[in-house]
N, C-alpha and C positions, 0 to 999 in steps of 0.2 A: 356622372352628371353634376358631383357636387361639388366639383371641381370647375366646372361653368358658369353656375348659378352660385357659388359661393367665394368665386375670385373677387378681388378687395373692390376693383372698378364696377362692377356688375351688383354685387349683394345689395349695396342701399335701391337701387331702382327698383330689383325681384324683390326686396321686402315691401318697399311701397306698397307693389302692386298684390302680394299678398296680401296688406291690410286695409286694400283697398277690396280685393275679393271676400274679405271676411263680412263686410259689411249684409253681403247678401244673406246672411244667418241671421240678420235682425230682421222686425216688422218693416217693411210689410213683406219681404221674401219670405223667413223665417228656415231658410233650408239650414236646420240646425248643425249639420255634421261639417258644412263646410267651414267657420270659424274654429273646428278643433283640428280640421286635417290643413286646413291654414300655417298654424300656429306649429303643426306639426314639424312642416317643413321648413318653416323657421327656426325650429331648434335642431333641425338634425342639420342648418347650414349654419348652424353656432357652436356646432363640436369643438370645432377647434380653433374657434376665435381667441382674439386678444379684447381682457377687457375694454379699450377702446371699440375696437370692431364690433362688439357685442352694444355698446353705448349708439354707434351712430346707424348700428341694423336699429335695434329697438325704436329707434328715433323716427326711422323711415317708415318704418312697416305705422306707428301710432300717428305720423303724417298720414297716412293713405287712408287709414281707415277713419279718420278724423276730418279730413279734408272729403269725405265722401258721405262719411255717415251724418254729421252735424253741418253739413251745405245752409240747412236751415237758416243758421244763422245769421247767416247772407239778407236771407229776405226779411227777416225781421229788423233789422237794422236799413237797409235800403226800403223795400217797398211803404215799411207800416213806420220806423225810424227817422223816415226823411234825411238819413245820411245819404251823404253824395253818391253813385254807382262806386266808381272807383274808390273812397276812400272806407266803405262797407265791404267791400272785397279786400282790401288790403287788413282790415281788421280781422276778418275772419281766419287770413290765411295767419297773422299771428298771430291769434286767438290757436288754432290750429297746431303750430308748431310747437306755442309754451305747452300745452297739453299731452301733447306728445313724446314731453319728457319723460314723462311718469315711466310709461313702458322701457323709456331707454334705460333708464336709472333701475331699474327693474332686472334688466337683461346683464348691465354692466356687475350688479351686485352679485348674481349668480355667475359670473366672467370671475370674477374676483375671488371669491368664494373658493372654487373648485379649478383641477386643469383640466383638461382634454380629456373627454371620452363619456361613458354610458351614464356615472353619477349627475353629470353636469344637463344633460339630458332629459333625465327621467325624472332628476327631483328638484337640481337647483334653477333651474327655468323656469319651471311651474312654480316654483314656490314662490320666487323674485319676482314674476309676473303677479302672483296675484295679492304678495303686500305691499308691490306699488298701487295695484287695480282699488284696493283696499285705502291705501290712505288718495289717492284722486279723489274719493269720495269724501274726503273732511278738509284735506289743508288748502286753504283759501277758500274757503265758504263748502270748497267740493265741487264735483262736478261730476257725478258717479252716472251720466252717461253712456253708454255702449259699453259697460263691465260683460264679461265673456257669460256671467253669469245669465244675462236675459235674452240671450240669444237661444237659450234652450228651451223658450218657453215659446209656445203653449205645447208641444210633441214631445220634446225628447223625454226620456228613461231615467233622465237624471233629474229631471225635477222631485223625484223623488225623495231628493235631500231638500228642496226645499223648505220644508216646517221646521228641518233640524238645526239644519244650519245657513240657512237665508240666500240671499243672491250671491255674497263673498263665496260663503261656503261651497255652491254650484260652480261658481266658477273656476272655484281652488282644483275641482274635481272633472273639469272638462281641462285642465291645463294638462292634468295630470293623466289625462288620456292623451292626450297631444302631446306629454314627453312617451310616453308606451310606447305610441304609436312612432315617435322618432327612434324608439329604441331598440334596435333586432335583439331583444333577447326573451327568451322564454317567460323567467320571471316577471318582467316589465308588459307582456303581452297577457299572463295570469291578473297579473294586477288590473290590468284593461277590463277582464271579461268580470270580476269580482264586483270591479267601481258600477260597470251598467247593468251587472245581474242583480245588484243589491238597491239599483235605484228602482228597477223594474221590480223589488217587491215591495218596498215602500210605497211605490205607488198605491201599495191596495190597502195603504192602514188609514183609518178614521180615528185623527187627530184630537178631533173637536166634534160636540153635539149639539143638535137642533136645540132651540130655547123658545119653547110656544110655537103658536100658529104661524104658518105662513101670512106676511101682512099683503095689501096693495099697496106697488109704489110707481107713482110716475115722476119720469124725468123728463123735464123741459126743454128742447134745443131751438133759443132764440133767433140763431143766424142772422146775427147783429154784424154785417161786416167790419171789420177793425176800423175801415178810415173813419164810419162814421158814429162807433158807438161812444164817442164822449161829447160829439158836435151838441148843440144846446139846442138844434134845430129839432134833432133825432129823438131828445128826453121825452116826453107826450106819449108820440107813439111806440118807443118803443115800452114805458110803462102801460100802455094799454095792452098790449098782444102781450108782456107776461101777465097781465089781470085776466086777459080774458083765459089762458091759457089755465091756471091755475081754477078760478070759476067752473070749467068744464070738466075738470075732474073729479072724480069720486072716490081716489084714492088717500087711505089712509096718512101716505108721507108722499110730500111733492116736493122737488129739491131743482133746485134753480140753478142756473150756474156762477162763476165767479162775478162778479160786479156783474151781475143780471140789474139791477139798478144802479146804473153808472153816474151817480150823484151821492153826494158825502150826505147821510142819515138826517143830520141837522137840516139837512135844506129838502126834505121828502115832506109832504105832507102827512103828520100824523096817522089823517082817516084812512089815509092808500096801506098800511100797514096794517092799521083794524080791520078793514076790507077783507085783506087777505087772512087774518088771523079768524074770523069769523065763520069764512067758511071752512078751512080747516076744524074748526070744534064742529059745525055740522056737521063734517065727516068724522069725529071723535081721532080725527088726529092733527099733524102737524104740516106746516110751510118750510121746509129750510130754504135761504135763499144767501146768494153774497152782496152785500153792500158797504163801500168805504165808510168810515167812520171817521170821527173827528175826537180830542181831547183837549178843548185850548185853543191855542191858535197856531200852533207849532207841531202838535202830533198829531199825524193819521193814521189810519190802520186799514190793513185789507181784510175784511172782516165777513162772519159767515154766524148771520142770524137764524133765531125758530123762531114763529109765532104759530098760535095755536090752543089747543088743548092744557098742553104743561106748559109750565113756568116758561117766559123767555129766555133763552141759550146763548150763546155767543163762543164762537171760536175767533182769533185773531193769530193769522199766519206770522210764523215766527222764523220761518228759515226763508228770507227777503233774496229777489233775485238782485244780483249784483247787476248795476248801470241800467237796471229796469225799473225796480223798485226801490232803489237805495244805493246812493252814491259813494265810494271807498273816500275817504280821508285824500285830498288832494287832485280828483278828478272833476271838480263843480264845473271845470270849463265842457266837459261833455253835454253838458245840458246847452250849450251854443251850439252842438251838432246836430243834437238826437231831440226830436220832438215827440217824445212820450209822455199823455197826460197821467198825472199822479204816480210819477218817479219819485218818493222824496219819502215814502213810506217808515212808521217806526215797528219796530219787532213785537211781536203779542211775546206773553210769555211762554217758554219752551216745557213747560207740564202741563198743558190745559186737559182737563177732563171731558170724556164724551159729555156730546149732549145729548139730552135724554128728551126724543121725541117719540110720539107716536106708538109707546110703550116698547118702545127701540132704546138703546144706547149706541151712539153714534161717532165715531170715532176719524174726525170729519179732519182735512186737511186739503188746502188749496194747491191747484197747476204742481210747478215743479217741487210741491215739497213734499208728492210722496215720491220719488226717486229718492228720500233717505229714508229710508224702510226704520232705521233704527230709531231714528229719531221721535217716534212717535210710538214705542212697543207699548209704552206703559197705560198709552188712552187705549190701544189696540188691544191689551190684555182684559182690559173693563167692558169694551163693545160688545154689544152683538152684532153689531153690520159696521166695516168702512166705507166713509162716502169721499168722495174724489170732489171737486168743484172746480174746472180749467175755464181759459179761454186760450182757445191755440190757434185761435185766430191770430194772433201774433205771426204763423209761420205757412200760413198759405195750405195748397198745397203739393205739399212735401212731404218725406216721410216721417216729419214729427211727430203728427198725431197720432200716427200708428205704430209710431217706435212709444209712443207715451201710454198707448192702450195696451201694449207689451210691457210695460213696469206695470202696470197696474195688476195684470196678471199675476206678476210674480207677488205683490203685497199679500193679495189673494189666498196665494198658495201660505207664503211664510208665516200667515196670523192663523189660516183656516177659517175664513168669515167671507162672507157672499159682499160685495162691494159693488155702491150705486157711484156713476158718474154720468155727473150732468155738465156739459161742454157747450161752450156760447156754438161753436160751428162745428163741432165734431171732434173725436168718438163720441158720444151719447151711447152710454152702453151698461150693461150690468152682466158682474162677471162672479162664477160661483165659488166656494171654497178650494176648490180641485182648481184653481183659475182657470176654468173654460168660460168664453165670453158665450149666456144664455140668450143673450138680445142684443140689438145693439140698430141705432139710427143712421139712415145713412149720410154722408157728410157734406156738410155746403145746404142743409136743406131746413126749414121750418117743420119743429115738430113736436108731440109728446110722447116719449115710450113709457107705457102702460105694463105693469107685470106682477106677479108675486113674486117674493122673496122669504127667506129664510133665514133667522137670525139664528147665531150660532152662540157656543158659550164653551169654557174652556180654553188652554193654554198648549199652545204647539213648545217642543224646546226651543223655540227659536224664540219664540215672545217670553220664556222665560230665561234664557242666557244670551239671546243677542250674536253678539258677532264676535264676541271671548273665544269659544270652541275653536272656530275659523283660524283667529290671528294666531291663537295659540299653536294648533296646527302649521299653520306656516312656520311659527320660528320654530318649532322641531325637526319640521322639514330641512332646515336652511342649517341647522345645528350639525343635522346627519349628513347632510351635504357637504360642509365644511373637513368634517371628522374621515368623512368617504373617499371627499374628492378627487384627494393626491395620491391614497394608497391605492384604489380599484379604479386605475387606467378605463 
């Protein structure tokens, strides 16, 4: 068969479509074993590849699954973007392809590495796979996206390495079932039962522990449709339904979502923030909420306030979305395409410290900048709760948002801290150490989710080595692969 599906005209289409079927392993399918039996049969139809052949399969298979799983994109740039139909599809499909290199460069490296047969298989695919999957996530801002690693979340047995060694780490170790599983041989099949018998006991260790009482916390979901939450018509009411929204609660922490006041702080009135800070110390706790900021007349910031009880707080999102919130050096003419209000954003700084609400530590990060887990271990090691702040209203619906509530799981898991997310349109949800989601709003709707939570304390290895173990792992991997390759056919 591998002779059909592996002939040179055939392989790029079957990979495609392999990574177009992998996608079904993310939110909202979540069927986690198909992305590893995927990948499987990707590498046992790169036995005997030439490293080109292994470059333009890799290429294929991260079209398919990119071209299927980030569709998203499309609508964000067309419906809510105002780019033209056709020239938002043509960017996604390049968006799409450069991205897709990763994997090829991935697959080519382990082509290169090693020749033909079981080494190349079991360890130098898995490993090129996931220190390309590994740097996707940082060179050019990143885009660490559909990493193999989140697709195991919230069921599989191998989350169990999650606290240890983070999403990389998970994912290094579903690749590495997926070369097993390409490999007829006993060892490589031992190795298989080892990797999910050792995640399945993991799962039963408690990382991290309780820190005081469980609080009340409600989360806000405005369902401020995108076209209209920066029109000037919309500002009024929509400040009033989060006043009144916040007013009717009696929870100690009320967390708002990203630009829930879609006006720059200098232009709010004063009293509407006393307002809300007031009733907060009635409840003896806190408001967090998001609202853009100003510095001058040249810098903004996408920003995530507390009022309250304690001191006033401030987070300022530091990992800026490219052509959303911050324009790369030489693309100003994109702002002729794309009609995104408050594109032009500047970076907060990259160590800020939880903020300390509601006798919480908060370890607070806006939309897409928790998909870098790493980037923020050092507030995460200080918290006792993470808090999420999206609006994905940006992406309709599509399977963003529930591919986004599937990262969030995984932070979850990798810090061991119970995490509030409050979303202008959805998810609205709170998810616990274990990342099972406890509660959660349903989407497209007005509303507040109400609940206790549990603030945690202590340090997973993951919050205290980060993604070291991981990469390190790989290059030994790729080291023994090398040394392997040629001599064990």
């Amino acid at each position: 068969m591998n002779s059909v599906l592996g002939a040179p005209r055939t392989l790029p289409l079957v990979a495609m479509l392999l990574g177009s079927a992998s996608v079904l392993g993310f939110a909202p399918f979540v069927w986690f074993p198909l992305p590893i039996l995927s990948l499987a049969l990707l590498f046992s139809l790169l036995r005997d590849a030439s490293p080109r052949q292994a470059f333009t399969t890799g290429w294929s298979y991260g079209l398919g699954l990119f071209l299927v799983g980030v569709s998203w994109i499309d609508v964000s740039l067309s419906t809510y973007g105002g780019m033209p139909a056709a020239l938002a599809a043509l960017a996604t499909l390049l968006f799409c392809a450069a991205i897709a290199l990763f994997p090829a460069f991935g697959l080519w490296l382990a082509a290169r590495l090693t020749g033909p047969g079981w080494v190349r298989m079991a360890i130098a695919l898995p490993a090129g796979w996931a220190l390309l999957e590994w740097t996707r996530g940082w060179l050019f801002t990143g885009f660490p996206w559909l990493a193999l690693g989140y697709s195991q979340a919230p069921h599989s047995p191998l989350l169990g390495y999650a606290p240890l060694f983070g999403v990389y780490g998970v994912g290094l170790l579903a690749a590495l079932s997926a070369g097993a599983l390409a490999t007829p041989r006993l060892r490589a099949l031992m190795l298989l039962a080892v990797i999910w018998l050792g995640g399945w006991a993991l799962n039963g260790i408690q990382w991290t522990r309780p820190s005081g009482e469980p609080i009340k916390v409600a989360l806000v979901q405005g369902n401020v449709a995108q076209e209209m939450k920066f029109r000037p018509e919309k500002l009024q009411q929509t400040l009033l339904d989060y006043g009144r929204a916040v007013l009717a609660s009696d929870a100690r922490l009320i967390v708002l979502p990203e630009t829930a006041l879609p006006v720059l702080r200098s232009q709010l009135s004063p009293d509407y923030l006393a307002m809300l800070g007031e009733h907060a110390r009635h409840n003896n706790g806190d408001v967090v909420l998001g609202v853009p900021e100003s510095e001058g007349e040249e810098r903004y910031f996408n920003s995530v306030i507390s009022v309250g009880a304690e001191p006033e707080g401030r987070y300022r999102k530091a990992h800026l979305v490219p052509f959303g919130e911050f324009l790369p050096p030489g693309f100003a003419w994109v702002l002729r395409v794309l009609s995104i209000p408050m594109s032009d954003f500047s970076r907060g700084a990259a160590d800020q410290p939880p903020l300390a609400a509601a006798g919480q530590k908060l370890a607070v990060n806006i939309c897409y900048e928790d998909a870098f887990g790493e980037e923020r271990i050092a507030a995460a090691r200080a918290s006792t709760l993470l808090v999420n702040v999206s609006n994905d209203a940006w992406f309709g619906d599509s399977f963003a948002p529930r591919q986004h509530l599937q990262i969030g799981a995984m932070r979850s898991l990798e810090a061991g801290r119970w995490q509030l997310r409050a979303n202008n349109t959805g998810y609205t949800a709170i998810i616990d150490e274990r990342g099972r989601v406890r509660n959660l709003l349903n989407p497209f709707t007005s509303g507040t989710l109400e609940d206790k939570v549990q603030g945690m304390t202590g340090a997973t290895p993951y919050l205290r080595w980060g993604n070291w173990p991981t990469l390190g792992a790989i290059l030994l991997l790729l080291g023994l692969a090398w040394r392997w390759g040629r001599r064990y056919p």
